[in-house]
C-alpha positions as CSV (number, residue, x, y, z in Angstrom):
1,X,3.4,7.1,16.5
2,X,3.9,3.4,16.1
3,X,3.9,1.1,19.2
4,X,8.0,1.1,20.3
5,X,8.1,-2.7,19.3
6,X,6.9,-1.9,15.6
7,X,9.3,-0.8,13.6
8,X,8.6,-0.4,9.9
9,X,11.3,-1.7,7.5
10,X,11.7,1.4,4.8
11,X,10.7,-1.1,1.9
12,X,7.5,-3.4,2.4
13,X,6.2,-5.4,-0.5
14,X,2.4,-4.9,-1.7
15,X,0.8,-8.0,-2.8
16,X,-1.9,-7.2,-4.3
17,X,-0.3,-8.8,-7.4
18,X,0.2,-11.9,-6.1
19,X,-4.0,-11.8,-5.7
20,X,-3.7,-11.8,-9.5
21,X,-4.3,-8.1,-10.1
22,X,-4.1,-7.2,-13.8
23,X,-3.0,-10.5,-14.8
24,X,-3.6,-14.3,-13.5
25,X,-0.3,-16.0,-11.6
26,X,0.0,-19.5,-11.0
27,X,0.7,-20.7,-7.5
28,X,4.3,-21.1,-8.8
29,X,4.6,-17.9,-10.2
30,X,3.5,-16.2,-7.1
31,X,5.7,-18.1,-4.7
32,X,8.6,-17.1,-6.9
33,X,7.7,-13.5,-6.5
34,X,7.4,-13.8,-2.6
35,X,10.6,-15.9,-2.7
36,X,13.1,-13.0,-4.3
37,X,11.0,-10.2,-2.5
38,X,12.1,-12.7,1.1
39,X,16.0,-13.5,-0.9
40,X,16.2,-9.7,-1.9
41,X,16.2,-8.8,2.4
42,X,12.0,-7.7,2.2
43,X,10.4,-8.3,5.5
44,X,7.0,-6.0,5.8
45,X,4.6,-7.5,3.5
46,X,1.1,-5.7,2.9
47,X,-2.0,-7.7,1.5
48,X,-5.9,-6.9,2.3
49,X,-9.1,-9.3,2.0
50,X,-9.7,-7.2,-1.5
51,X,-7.0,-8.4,-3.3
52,X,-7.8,-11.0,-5.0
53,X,-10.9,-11.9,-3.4
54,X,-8.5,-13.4,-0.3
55,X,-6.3,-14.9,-3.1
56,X,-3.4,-12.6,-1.8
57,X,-4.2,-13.2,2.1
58,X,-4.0,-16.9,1.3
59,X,-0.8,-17.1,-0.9
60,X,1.1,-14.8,1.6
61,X,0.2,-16.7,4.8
62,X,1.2,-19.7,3.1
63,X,4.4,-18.3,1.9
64,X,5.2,-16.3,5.8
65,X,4.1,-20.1,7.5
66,X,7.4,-21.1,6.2
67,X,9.5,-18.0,8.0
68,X,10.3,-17.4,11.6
69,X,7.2,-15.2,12.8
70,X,9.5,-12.8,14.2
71,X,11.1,-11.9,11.5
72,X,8.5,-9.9,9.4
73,X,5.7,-7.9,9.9
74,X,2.3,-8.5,8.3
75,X,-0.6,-6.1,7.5
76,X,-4.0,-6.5,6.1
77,X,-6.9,-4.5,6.2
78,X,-10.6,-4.4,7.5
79,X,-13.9,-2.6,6.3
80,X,-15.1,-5.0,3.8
81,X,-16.2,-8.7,4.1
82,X,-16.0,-11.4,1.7
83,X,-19.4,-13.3,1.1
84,X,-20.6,-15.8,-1.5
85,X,-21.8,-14.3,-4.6
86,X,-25.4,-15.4,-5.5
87,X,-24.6,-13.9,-9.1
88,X,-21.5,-15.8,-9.8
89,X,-21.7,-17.9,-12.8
90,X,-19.1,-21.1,-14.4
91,X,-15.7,-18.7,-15.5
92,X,-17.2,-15.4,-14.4
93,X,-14.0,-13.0,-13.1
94,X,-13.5,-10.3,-10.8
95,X,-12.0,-8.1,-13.9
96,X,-14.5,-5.3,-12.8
97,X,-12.0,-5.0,-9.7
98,X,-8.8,-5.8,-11.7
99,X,-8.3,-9.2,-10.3
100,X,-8.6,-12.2,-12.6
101,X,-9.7,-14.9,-9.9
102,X,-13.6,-16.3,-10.1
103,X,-15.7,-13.8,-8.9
104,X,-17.4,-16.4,-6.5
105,X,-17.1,-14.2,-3.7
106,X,-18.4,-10.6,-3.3
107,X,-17.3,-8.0,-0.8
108,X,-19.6,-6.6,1.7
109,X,-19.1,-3.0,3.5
110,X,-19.5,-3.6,7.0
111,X,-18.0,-1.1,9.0
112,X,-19.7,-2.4,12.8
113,X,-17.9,-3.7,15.8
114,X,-19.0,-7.3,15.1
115,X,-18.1,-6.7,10.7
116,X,-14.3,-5.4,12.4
117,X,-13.8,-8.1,14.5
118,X,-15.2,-11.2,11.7
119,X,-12.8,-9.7,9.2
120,X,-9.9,-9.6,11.4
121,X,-10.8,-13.4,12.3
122,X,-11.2,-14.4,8.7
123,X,-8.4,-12.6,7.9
124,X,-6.1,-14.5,10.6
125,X,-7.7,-18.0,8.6
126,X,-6.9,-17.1,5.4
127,X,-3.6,-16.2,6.5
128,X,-3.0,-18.8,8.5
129,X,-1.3,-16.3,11.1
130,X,-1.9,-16.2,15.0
131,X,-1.5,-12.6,14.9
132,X,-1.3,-9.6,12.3
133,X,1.0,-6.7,13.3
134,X,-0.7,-3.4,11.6
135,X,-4.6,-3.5,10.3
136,X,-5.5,-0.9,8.6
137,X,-9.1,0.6,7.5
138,X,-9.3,0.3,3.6
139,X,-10.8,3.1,1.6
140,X,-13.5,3.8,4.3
141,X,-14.7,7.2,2.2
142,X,-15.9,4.5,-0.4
143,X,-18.3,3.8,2.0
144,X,-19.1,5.8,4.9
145,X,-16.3,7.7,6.2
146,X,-18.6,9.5,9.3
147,X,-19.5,5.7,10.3
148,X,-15.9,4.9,9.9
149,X,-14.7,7.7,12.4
150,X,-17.7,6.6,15.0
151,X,-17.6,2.9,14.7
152,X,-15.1,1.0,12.5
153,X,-11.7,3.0,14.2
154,X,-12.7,2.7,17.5
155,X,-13.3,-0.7,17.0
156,X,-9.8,-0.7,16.0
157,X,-8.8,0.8,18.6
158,X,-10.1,-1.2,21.6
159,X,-8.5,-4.7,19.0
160,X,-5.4,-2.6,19.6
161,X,-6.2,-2.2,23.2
162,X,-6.9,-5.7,23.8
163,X,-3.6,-6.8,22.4
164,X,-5.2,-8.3,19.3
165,X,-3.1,-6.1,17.0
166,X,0.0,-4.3,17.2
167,X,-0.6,-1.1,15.3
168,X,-3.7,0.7,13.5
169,X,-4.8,2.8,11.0
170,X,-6.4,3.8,7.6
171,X,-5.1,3.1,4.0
172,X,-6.4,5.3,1.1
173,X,-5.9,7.2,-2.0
174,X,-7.7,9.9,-0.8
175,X,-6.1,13.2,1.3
176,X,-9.3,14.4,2.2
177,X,-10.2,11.5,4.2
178,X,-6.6,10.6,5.2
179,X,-6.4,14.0,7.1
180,X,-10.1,13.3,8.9
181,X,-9.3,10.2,10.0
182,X,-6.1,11.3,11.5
183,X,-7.2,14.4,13.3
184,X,-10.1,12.4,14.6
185,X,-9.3,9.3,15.6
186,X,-6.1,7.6,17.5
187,X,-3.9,5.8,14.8
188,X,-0.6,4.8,14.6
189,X,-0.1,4.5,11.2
190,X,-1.7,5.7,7.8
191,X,-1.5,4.2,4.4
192,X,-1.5,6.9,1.4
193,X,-1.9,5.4,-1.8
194,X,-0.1,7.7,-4.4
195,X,-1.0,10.8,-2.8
196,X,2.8,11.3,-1.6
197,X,4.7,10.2,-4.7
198,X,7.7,12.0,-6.8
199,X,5.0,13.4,-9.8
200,X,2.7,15.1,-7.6
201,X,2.1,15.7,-3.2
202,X,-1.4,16.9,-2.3
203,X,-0.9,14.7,0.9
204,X,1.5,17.8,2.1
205,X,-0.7,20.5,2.0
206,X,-2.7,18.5,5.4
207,X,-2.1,14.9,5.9
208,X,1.4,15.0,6.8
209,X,0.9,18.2,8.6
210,X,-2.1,16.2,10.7
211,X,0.3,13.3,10.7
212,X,3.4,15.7,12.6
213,X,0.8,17.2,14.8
214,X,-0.6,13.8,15.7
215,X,2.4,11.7,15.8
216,X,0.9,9.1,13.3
217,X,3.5,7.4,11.2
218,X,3.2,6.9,7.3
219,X,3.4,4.1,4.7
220,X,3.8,5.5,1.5
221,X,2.1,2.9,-1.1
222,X,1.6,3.4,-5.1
223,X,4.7,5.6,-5.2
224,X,5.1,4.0,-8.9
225,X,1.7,6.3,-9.5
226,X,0.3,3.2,-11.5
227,X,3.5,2.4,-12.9
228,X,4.3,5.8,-14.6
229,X,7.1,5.6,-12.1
230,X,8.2,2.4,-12.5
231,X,10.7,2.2,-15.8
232,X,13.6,4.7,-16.6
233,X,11.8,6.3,-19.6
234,X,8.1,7.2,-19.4
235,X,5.3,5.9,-21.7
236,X,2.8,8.6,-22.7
237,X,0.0,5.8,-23.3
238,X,1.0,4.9,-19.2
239,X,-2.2,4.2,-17.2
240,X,-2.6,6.6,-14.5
241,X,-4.9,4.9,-11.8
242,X,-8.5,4.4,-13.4
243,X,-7.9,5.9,-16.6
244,X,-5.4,7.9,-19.0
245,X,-2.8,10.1,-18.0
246,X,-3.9,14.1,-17.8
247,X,-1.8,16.2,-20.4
248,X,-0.5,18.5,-17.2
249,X,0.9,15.7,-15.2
250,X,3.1,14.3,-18.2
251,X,4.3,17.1,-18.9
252,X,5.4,17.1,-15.5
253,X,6.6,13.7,-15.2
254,X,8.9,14.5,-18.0
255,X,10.3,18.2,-16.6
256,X,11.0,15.2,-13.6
257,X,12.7,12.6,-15.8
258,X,14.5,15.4,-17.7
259,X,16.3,16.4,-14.2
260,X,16.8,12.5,-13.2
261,X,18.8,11.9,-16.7
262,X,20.5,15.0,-15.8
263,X,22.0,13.7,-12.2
264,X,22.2,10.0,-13.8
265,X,19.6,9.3,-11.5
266,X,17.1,6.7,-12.6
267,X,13.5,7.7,-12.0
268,X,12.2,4.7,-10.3
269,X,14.6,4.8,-7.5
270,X,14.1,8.8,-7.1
271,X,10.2,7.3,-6.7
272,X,11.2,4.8,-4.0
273,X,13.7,7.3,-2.1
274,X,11.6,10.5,-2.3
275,X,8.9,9.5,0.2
276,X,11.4,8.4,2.6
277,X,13.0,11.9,2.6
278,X,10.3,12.9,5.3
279,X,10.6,12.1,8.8
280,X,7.0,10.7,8.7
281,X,7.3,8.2,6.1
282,X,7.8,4.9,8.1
283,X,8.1,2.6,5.2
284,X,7.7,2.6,1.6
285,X,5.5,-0.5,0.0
286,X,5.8,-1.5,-3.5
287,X,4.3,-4.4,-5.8
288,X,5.8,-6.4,-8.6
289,X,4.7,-9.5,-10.3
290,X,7.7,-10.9,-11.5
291,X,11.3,-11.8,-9.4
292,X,13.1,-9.7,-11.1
293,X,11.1,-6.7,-10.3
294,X,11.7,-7.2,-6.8
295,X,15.2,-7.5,-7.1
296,X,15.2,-4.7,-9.3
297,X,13.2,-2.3,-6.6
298,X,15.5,-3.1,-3.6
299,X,18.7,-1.9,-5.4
300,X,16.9,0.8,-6.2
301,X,15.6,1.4,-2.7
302,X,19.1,1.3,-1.7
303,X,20.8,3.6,-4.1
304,X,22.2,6.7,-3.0
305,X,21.4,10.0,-4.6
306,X,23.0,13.7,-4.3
307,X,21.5,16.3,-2.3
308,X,21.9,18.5,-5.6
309,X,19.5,16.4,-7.7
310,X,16.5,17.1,-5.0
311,X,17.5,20.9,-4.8
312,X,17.5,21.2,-8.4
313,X,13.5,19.2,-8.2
314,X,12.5,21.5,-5.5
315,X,13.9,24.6,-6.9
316,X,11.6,24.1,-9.9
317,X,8.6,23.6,-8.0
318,X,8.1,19.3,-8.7
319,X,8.7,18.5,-4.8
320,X,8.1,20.3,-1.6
321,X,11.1,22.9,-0.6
């Protein structure tokens, strides 16, 4: 489980969109956004070298350079490198990755020893930081999860041992891989990316069971699944990660939102709170690209909801019993 002097607050801010993911911020902009997430009592902030081609590494650190460095906890992740990109051309964009910031850099998978420890430096640069409290292995079955198990996470491990970093673990959107990692390696924490979320669990059936065997501590991110989550009403024409929303899991989502309007409970923060039911689940991150969002999110982290509501959810077979 976590080192003793870790401890997770239960709502982190993801900035990926503050690394202009889906839509370009000013500098402005996203110092307002880290502003109310800071006023609004946030103080876990997640951000990786992918985000934003280190846009989000370097807003953040310049935005936490102006707080006490006890006061929050910072994590970013390793596994991919950020290079010059012989192919970029005058206004070229990363849109293929969702991020509108020049595509002048390109990420590189380097999952070595020496490719670990060069993005944890460049990392600490762009960030500005002395030290980062959790690092985290991003999406390593994208690359090579068997080279990830031998290599990358006990490269982690001896950072950890060393002192170089507080925590350590893997962040993905992938059970399969979540579970491996856990059951084979010696992590602290895990990152699941909408695999534990209010619409739909497949992290139960072995992740979380490999997680309570284990003692590794979870960090439930993308519990807005997309943003299908994220307003009081659904959209059918909702994104739902890379592409359109399957017919089964709306008509899921609105058996869920049928039982929220039921209990007056609004489905966002019965997205936020549902993760933190389990013992496991550390902290829950969540994004936002406007104030107001933020603000918005922390009330709902903190609103209380009746036993009878998740009964009535379990009951008919939308959560775990």
């Amino acid at each position: 489980m976590p080192r003793p002097d870790l401890v997770l607050p239960a709502l982190g801010y993801g900035a990926a969109n503050v690394g202009n993911l889906f839509r370009e911020l000013s500098d402005d902009d996203a110092l307002a956004v880290l502003d109310a997430a800071w006023e609004a009592g946030i103080r876990y902030f997640d951000t990786a070298p992918h985000y934003g081609l280190g846009l989000s590494e370097r807003r953040l650190g310049a935005f936490l350079r102006t707080k006490p460095r006890d006061e929050f906890i910072v994590s970013t992740k390793v596994g991919r490198l950020l290079r010059p990109n012989p192919d970029h051309r005058a206004g070229g964009l990363d849109t293929a990755h969702d991020f509108f910031v020049p595509d002048d850099l390109r990420r590189r998978w380097d999952f070595s020893e020496a490719g670990i420890r060069a993005a944890v430096a460049e990392s600490q640069e762009r960030l500005g930081l002395d030290r980062i409290d959790v690092l985290y292995l991003h999406d390593p079955e994208r690359h090579d999860l068997d080279l990830a198990v031998s290599e990358a996470l006990p490269a982690m491990q001896r950072l950890r041992a060393e002192g170089a970093i507080t925590a350590i673990g893997v962040g993905s959107m992938v059970s399969d891989a979540l579970a491996r990692a856990v059951e084979e390696a010696d992590l602290d924490l895990i990152m699941v990316a909408g695999r534990y979320t209010l619409l739909e669990q497949p992290a139960a059936e072995r992740v979380l069971p490999a997680c309570a065997e284990r003692g590794t501590g979870v960090v439930a991110a993308s519990v807005f699944n997309s943003g299908l989550l994220a307003q009081i009403e659904p959209r059918r024409d909702g994104r739902y990660e890379y592409g359109a929303l399957p017919e089964a899991l709306w008509e899921r989502l609105m058996r869920i939102a049928a039982i929220c309007a039921g209990h007056g409970v609004p489905l966002p923060a019965a997205a936020i709170r549902f993760p933190l039911r389990s013992a496991l689940v550390r902290s829950v991150v969540v994004g936002g690209s406007r104030p107001a969002q933020l603000r918005q999110n922390v009330e709902y982290a903190a609103q209380e909801i009746p036993d009878e509501f998740w009964a009535e959810l379990a009951d008919a077979g939308l959560i775990p019993a």
